[in-house]
C-alpha positions as CSV (number, residue, x, y, z in Angstrom):
1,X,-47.3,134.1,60.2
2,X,-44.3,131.9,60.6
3,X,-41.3,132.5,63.1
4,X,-39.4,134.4,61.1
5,X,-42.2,137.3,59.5
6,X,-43.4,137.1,63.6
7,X,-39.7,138.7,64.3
8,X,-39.5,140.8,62.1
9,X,-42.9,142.1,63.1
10,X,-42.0,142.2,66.7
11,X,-39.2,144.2,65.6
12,X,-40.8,146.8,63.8
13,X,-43.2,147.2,66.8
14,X,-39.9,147.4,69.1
15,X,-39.4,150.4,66.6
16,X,-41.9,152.1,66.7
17,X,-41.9,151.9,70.4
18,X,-38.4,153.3,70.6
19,X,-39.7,156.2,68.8
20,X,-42.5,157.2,70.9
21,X,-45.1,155.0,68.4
22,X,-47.6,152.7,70.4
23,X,-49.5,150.3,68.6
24,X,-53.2,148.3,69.4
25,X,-53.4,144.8,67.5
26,X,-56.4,143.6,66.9
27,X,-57.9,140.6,64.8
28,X,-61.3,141.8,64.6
29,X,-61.3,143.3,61.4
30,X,-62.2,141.6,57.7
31,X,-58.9,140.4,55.9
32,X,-59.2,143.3,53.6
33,X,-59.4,146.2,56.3
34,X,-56.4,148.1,55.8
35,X,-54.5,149.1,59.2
36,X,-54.1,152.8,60.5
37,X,-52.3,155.6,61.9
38,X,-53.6,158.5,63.9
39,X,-49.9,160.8,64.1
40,X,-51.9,163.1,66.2
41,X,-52.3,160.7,69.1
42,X,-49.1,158.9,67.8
43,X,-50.7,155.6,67.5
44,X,-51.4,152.8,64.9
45,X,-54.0,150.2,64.6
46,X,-52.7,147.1,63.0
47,X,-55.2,144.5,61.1
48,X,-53.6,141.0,62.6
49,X,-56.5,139.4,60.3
50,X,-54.5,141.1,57.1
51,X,-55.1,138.9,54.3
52,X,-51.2,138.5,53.7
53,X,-49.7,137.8,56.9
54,X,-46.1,138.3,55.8
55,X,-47.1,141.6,54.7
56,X,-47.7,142.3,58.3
57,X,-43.9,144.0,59.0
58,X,-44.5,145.9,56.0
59,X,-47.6,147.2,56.9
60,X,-46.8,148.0,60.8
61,X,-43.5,149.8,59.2
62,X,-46.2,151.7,56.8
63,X,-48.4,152.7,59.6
64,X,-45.5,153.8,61.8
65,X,-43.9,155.9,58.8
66,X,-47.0,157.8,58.9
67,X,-46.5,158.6,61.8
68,X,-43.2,159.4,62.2
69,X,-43.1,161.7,59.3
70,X,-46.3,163.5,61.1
71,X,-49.0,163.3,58.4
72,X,-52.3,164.5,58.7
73,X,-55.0,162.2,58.5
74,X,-58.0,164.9,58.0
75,X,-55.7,166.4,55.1
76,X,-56.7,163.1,53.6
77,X,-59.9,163.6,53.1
78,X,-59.8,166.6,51.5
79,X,-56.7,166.6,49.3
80,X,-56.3,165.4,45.9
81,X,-55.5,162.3,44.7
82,X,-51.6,163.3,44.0
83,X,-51.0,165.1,47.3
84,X,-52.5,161.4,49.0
85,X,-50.3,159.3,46.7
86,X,-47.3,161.9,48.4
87,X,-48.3,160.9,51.9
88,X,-48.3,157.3,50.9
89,X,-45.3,157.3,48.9
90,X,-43.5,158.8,52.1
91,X,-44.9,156.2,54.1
92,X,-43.5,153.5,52.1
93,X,-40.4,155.7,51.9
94,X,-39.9,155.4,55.7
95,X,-41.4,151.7,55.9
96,X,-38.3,150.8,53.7
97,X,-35.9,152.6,55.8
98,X,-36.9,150.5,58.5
99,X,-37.2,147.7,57.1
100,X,-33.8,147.8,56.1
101,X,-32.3,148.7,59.3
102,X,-33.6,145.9,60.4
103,X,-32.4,143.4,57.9
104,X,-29.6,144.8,56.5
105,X,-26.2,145.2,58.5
106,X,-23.3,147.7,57.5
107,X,-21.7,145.0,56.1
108,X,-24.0,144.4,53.3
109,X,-22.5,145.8,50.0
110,X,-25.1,146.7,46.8
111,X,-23.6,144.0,44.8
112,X,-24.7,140.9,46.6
113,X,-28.3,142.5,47.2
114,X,-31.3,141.5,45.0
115,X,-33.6,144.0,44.9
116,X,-36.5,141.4,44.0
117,X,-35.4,139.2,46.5
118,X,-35.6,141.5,49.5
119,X,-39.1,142.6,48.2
120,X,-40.3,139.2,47.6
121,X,-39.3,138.3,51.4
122,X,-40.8,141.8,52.3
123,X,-44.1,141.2,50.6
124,X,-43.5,144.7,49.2
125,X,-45.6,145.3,45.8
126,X,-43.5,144.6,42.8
127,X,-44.5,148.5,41.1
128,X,-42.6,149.8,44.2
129,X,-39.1,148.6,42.9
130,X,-38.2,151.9,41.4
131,X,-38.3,153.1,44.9
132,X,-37.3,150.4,46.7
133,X,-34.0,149.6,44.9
134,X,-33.4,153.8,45.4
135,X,-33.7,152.9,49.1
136,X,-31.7,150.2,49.1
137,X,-28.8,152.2,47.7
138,X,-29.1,155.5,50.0
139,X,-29.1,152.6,53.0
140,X,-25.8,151.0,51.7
141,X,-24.1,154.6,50.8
């Protein structure tokens, strides 16, 4: 991960701290072993090893939106697949917030943002744009 994905990942850690969110980091896991949450003990296991290291502040803002928005994790296991896609989609939801309260200033205006751009630098998934660009205007409101 180069300097500036590392700050930004420091950052979103710095977050998560600030809102009672503590973290372990380990790279002992395979590159495709997705990092966790547990909201019930308020902590996140992050996959250092992740197979796309930029997507590392992305994922650690993920983990921590989990968390923050109190999810479940044994509701997981025995919901359907549309009430798990909710819990994800909220995660994302929250992982964008932070994201962009960490790279975007009030001074930003909608009209000199690119949408692809920010996910691009992001790492975020291109089918999330719907959502992302829906984000990126409740932000700059």
């Amino acid at each position: 991960m180069n300097d500036e994905y590392q700050e930004l990942f420091s950052d979103v850690l710095n977050y998560a701290q600030m809102h009672g969110v503590g973290y372990i980091l380990t790279d002992e896991l395979q590159p495709d072993t997705p990092s966790q949450s547990k909201p019930a003990s308020k902590m996140m296991l992050i996959n250092l090893n992740w197979h796309d290291q930029k997507q590392l502040p992305f994922v650690a803002a993920h983990e921590c939106g989990h968390i923050l928005d109190g999810d479940q994790p044994s509701a997981l296991y025995f919901t359907t697949f549309s009430s798990q896609s909710k819990y994800e989609l909220h995660a994302n939801q929250r992982a964008y917030e932070i994201l962009l309260s960490l790279t975007m200033d009030s001074s930003t205006s909608i009209e000199t943002v690119s949408v692809t751009d920010w996910m691009d630098n992001m790492h975020i998934p291109a089918w999330q744009e719907d959502n992302v660009r829906q984000a990126i205007k409740e932000h700059l409101a």
